[in-house]
C-alpha positions in Angstrom: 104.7 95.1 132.5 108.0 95.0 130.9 108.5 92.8 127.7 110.7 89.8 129.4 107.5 89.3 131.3 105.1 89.7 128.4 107.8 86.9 126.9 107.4 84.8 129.7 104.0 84.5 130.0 103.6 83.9 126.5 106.0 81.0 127.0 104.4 79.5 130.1 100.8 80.1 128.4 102.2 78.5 125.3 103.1 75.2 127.2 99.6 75.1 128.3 98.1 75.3 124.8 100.2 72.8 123.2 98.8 70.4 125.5 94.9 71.0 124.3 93.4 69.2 122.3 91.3 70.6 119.2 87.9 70.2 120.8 88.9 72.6 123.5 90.5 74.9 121.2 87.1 74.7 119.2 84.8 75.3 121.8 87.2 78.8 123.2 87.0 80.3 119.8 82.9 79.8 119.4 83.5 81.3 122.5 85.2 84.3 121.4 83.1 84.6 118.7 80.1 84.9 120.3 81.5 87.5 122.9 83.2 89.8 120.2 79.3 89.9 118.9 77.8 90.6 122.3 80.6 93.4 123.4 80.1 95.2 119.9 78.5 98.2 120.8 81.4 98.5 123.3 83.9 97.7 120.4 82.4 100.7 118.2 82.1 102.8 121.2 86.5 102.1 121.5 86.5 102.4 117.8 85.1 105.9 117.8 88.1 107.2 119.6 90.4 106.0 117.5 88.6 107.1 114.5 87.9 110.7 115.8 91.8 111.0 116.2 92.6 109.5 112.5 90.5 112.3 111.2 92.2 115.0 113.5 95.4 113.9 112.2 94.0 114.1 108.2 94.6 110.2 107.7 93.3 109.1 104.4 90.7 107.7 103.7 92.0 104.5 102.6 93.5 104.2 106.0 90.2 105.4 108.0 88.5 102.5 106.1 91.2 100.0 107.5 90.6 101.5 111.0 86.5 101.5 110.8 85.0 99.3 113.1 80.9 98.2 112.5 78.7 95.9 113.4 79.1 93.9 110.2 82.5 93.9 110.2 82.6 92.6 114.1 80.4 89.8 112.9 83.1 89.0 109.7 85.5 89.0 112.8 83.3 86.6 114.5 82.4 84.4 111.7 86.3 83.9 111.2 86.6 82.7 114.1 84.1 80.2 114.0 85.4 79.4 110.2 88.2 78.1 112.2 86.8 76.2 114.2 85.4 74.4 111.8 89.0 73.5 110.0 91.3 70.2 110.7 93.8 71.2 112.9 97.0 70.7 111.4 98.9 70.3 115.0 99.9 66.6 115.7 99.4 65.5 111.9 102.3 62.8 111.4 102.9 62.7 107.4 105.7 61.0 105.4 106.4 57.8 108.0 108.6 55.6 106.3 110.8 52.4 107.2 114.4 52.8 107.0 116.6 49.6 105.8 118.0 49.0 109.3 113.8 48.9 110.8 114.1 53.1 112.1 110.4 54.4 111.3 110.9 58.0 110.5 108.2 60.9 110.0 107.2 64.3 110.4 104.8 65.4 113.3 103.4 69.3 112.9 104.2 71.2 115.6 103.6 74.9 117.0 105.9 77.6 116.4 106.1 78.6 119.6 105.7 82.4 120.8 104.5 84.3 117.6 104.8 88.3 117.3 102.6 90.6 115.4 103.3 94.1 114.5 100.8 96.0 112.7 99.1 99.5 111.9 95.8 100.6 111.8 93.9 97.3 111.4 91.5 96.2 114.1 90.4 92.8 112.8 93.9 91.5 112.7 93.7 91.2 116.3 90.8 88.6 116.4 92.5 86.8 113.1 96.3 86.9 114.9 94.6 85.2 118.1 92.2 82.7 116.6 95.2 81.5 114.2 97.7 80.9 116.6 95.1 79.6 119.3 94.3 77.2 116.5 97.7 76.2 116.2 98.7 76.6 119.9 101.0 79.4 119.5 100.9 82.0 122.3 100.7 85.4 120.3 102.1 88.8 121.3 100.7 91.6 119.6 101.6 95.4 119.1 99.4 97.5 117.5 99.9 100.8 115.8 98.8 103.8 118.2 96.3 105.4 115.4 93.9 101.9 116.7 95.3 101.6 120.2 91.9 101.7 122.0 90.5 99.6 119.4 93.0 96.7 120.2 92.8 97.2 123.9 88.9 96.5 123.9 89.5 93.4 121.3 91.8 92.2 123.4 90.3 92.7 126.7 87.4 91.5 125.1 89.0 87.6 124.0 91.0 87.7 127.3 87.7 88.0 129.3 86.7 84.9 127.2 89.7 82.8 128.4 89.5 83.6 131.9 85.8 82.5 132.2 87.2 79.2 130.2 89.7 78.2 132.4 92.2 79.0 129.7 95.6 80.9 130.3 94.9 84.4 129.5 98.5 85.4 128.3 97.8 83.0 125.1 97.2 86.8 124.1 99.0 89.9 124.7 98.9 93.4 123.7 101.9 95.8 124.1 100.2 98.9 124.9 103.3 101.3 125.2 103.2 102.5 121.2 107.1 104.1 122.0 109.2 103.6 118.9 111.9 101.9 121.2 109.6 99.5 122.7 108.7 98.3 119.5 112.8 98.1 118.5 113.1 96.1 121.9 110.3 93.8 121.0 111.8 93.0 117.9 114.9 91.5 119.7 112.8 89.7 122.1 114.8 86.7 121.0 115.0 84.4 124.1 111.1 83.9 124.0 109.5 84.6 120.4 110.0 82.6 117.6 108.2 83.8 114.6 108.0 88.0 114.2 105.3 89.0 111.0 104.3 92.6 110.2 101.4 93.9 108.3 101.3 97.3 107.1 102.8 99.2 104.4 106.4 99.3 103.4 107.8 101.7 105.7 107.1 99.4 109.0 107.7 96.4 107.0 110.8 97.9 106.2 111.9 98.8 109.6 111.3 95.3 110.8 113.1 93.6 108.6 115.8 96.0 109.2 115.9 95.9 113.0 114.7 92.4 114.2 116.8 89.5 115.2 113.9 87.2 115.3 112.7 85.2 112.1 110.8 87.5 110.1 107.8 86.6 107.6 107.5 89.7 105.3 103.7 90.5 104.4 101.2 92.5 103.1 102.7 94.9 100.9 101.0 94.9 97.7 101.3 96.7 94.4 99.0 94.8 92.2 98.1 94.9 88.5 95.3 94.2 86.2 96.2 93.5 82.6 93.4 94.0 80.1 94.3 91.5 76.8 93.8 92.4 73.9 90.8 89.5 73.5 89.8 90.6 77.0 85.2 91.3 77.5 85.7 94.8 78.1 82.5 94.5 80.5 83.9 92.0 82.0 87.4 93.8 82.3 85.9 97.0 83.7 83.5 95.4 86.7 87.0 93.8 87.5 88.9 96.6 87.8 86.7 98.8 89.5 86.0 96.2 91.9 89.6 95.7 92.2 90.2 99.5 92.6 87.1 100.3 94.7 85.8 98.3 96.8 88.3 98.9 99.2 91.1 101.3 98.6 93.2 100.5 101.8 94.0 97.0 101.9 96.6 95.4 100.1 94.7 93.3 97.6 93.5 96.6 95.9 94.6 97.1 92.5 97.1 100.0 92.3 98.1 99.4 88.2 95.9 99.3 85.4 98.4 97.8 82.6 96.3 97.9 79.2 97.0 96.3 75.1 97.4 99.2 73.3 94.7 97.9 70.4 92.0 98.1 72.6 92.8 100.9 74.9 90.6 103.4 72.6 87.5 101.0 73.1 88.1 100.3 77.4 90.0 103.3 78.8 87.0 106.3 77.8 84.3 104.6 79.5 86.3 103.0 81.8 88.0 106.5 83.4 84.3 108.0 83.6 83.2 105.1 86.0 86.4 105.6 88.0 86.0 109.1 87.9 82.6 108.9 89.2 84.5 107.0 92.4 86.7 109.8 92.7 89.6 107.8 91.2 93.0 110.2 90.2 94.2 108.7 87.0 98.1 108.5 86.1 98.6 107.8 82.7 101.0 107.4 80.1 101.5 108.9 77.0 99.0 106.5 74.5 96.4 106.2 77.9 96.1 109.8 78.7 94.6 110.6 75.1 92.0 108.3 76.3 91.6 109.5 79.9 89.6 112.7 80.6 91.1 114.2 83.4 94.3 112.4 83.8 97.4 113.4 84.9 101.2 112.0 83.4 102.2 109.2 85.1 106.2 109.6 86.5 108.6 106.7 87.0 107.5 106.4 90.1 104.4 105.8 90.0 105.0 102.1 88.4 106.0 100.6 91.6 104.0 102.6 94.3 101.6 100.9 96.5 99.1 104.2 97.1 96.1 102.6 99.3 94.3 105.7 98.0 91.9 106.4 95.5 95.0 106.3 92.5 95.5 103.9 89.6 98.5 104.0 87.4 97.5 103.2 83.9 100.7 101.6 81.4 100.5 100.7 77.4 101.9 97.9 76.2 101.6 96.4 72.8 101.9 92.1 73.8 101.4 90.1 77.1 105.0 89.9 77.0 105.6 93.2 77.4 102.9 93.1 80.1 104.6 90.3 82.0 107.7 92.1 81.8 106.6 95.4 83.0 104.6 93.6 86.4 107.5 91.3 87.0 109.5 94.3 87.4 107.7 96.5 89.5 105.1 94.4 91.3 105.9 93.4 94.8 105.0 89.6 94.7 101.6 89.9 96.3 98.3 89.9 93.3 98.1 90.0 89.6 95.7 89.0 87.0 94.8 89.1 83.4 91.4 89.5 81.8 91.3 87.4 78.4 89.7 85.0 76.5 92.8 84.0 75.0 93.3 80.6 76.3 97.4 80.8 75.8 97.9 84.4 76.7 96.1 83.3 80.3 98.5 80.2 80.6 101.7 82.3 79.8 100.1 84.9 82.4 99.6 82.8 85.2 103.3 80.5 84.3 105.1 84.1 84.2 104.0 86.3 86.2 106.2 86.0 89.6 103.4 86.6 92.6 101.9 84.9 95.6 98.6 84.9 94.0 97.8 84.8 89.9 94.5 85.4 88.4 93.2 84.8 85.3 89.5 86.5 84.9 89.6 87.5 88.3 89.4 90.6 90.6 92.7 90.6 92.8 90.3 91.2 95.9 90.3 87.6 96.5 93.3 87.3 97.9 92.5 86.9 101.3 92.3 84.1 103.6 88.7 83.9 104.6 88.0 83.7 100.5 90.7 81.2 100.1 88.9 79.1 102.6 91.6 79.4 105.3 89.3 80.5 107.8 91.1 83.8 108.3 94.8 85.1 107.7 97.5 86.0 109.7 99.1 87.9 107.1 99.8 87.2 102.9 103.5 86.7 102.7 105.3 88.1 99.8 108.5 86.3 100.3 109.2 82.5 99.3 110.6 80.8 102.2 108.6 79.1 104.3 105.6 80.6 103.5 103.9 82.5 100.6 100.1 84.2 99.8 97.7 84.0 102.1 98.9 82.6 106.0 96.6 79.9 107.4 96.7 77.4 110.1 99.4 75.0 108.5 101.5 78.4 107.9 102.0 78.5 111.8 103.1 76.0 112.5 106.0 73.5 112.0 107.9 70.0 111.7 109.8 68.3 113.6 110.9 64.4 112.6 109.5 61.7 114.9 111.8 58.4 115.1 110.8 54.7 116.4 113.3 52.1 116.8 113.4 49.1 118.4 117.4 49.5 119.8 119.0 50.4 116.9 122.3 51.7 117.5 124.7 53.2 114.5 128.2 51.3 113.1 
């Protein structure tokens, strides 16, 4: 199937949701949910593939944890699913109705986008999250997947397409673009005449690239080079479960922390314990000059390693002698996704969370949290970095849109 049809359907399908009401849409995604649970086995079974070829081709193991399929994380799919359900639906909400002087009542209704695209990498559960969000919101939704997860997608998809068809429902409100060719993806991201919205997620390079080649609206996402900032007042317990949650937990996604910045007065008492636990994770340390005295095993930090996003088993570790200098030092290399402080210094968090330019601030706080199914959003279609529009974590209302509503009575203008 070329992509004009993919676009077309998409349209036609797209007509059809708009015209459901949220029951329906409720009851399909229960649906879903229950069928993604059910098919698991055959999920993993697609999975394996994909992961058996990662490893072939040495992908890291940030990435292979991105791609891994379980049984757990098919019922966190699930459960997001039904998570939306259970939200208002923001499509039809009139806000803002007011009376004009010559008797026009003006508003804003909430609308669909439309057609919405999806290009991402190695990420299996963004294909249950892209549908359920936009069949929320009905938008028709055209995904393409990296290759590295292609057969996981396929059997996802199949999977919530199955669902539809024994519902009754237009199938096509999903779509996967199974050629993985470099140039299809280029084409796609002119598909102008039928999709409205484009949003990658992935790392910089495909961000990047789309940016750079699309003519549809873009929604930037994902990339993330986030920073912990350990105060001087900061519980130095409390500091280190933070960050090695932060750094650990999962070293793929884009809510890890890739920077440790620390105040130079307490970086003797934090850093030596601190780089033991991390070393017992495997962690590579990059330090500066003042940290590495305090970091067994270490390596010098370069330039670069300030603004890199490694998805790896890396932290950068930075001096400073003052929050200031903090603020200043993550406001120039940080990419606008997730930062936080740990203090007890009432004013230093304030200033922290006032300063710091990012879709998400946290004061006390593992940067893990950013994430839509934490930030009660049901699930996410991406966390947008940029400012228009949209920013942090993408939920229902983020896809959709307004469009003013006007009653008169015969009104004509003079």
């Amino acid at each position: 199937m070329n992509l004009n049809e993919i676009g077309a359907r998409a349209k036609k399908a797209q007509v059809f949701l708009a015209k459901m009401n949220c029951t329906q849409k409720n009851e399909l995604l229960i649906k879903c949910a229950d069928d993604l649970v059910k098919n698991a086995a055959g999920l993993i079974k697609a999975n394996d593939i994909d992961m058996e070829n990662g490893r072939k081709n040495n992908m890291s193991q940030g990435l292979l944890d991105r791609l891994c399929l379980t049984e757990e994380r098919i019922s966190g799919m699930a459960e997001g699913l039904k998570q939306l359900a259970a939200l208002p639906d923001p499509v039809g909400e009139v806000t803002g109705m007011v009376k004009r002087p010559n008797g026009l009542m003006i508003g804003k209704k909430r609308v669909p986008m439309g057609v919405i695209g999806i290009i991402y990498e190695a990420r299996p559960n963004v294909t249950a999250d892209a549908f359920g969000l936009c069949f929320k919101t009905s938008n028709a939704v055209i995904l393409k997947g990296g290759s590295d997860a292609i057969n996981s997608t396929k059997a996802i998809v199949d999977c919530i397409r199955r669902s539809l068809e024994e519902a009754s429902l237009p199938v096509d409100a999903v779509q996967l673009i199974t050629d993985t060719n470099r140039e299809t993806t280029k084409e796609f991201m002119r598909l102008t005449e039928y999709v409205d919205l484009l949003i990658p997620r992935g790392g910089a390079g495909l961000i990047r690239t789309v940016v750079e080649n699309s003519t549809i609206p873009v929604i930037e996402t994902g990339t993330g080079n986030c920073h912990i900032f350990v105060d001087e007042s900061a519980d130095l317990d409390m500091a280190a479960d933070i960050i090695i949650n932060a750094k650990t937990q999962r070293v793929g996604v884009c809510n890890a922390c890739e920077s440790l910045v620390v105040h130079e007065k307490i970086a003797d008492k934090l850093l030596p314990a601190l780089s033991a636990k991390l070393r017992e994770k495997n962690v590579e340390l990059r330090a500066d000059d003042k940290a590495f005295g305090y970091t067994k095993d270490a390596v010098h930090a370069s330039e670069e390693d300030w603004g890199k996003e490694y998805l790896d088993y890396i932290l950068s570790i930075k001096t400073v002698s003052s929050v200031d200098e903090a603020i200043e030092h993550i406001n120039k290399y940080n990419t606008g996704h997730s930062e936080a402080i740990v203090t007890k210094d009432y004013f230093n968090a304030q200033k922290f969370l006032e300063e710091v330019d990012a879709a998400a601030v946290y004061a006390n706080a593992s940067t893990r949290f950013t994430d839509g199914f934490e930030f009660g959003l049901g699930a996410e279609i991406g966390i947008s970095t940029q400012k228009l529009h949209a920013r942090g974590p993408m939920g229902l209302e983020a896809l959709t849109t307004t469009k003013y509503i006007i009653y008169g009575d015969g009104q004509i203008r003079s």
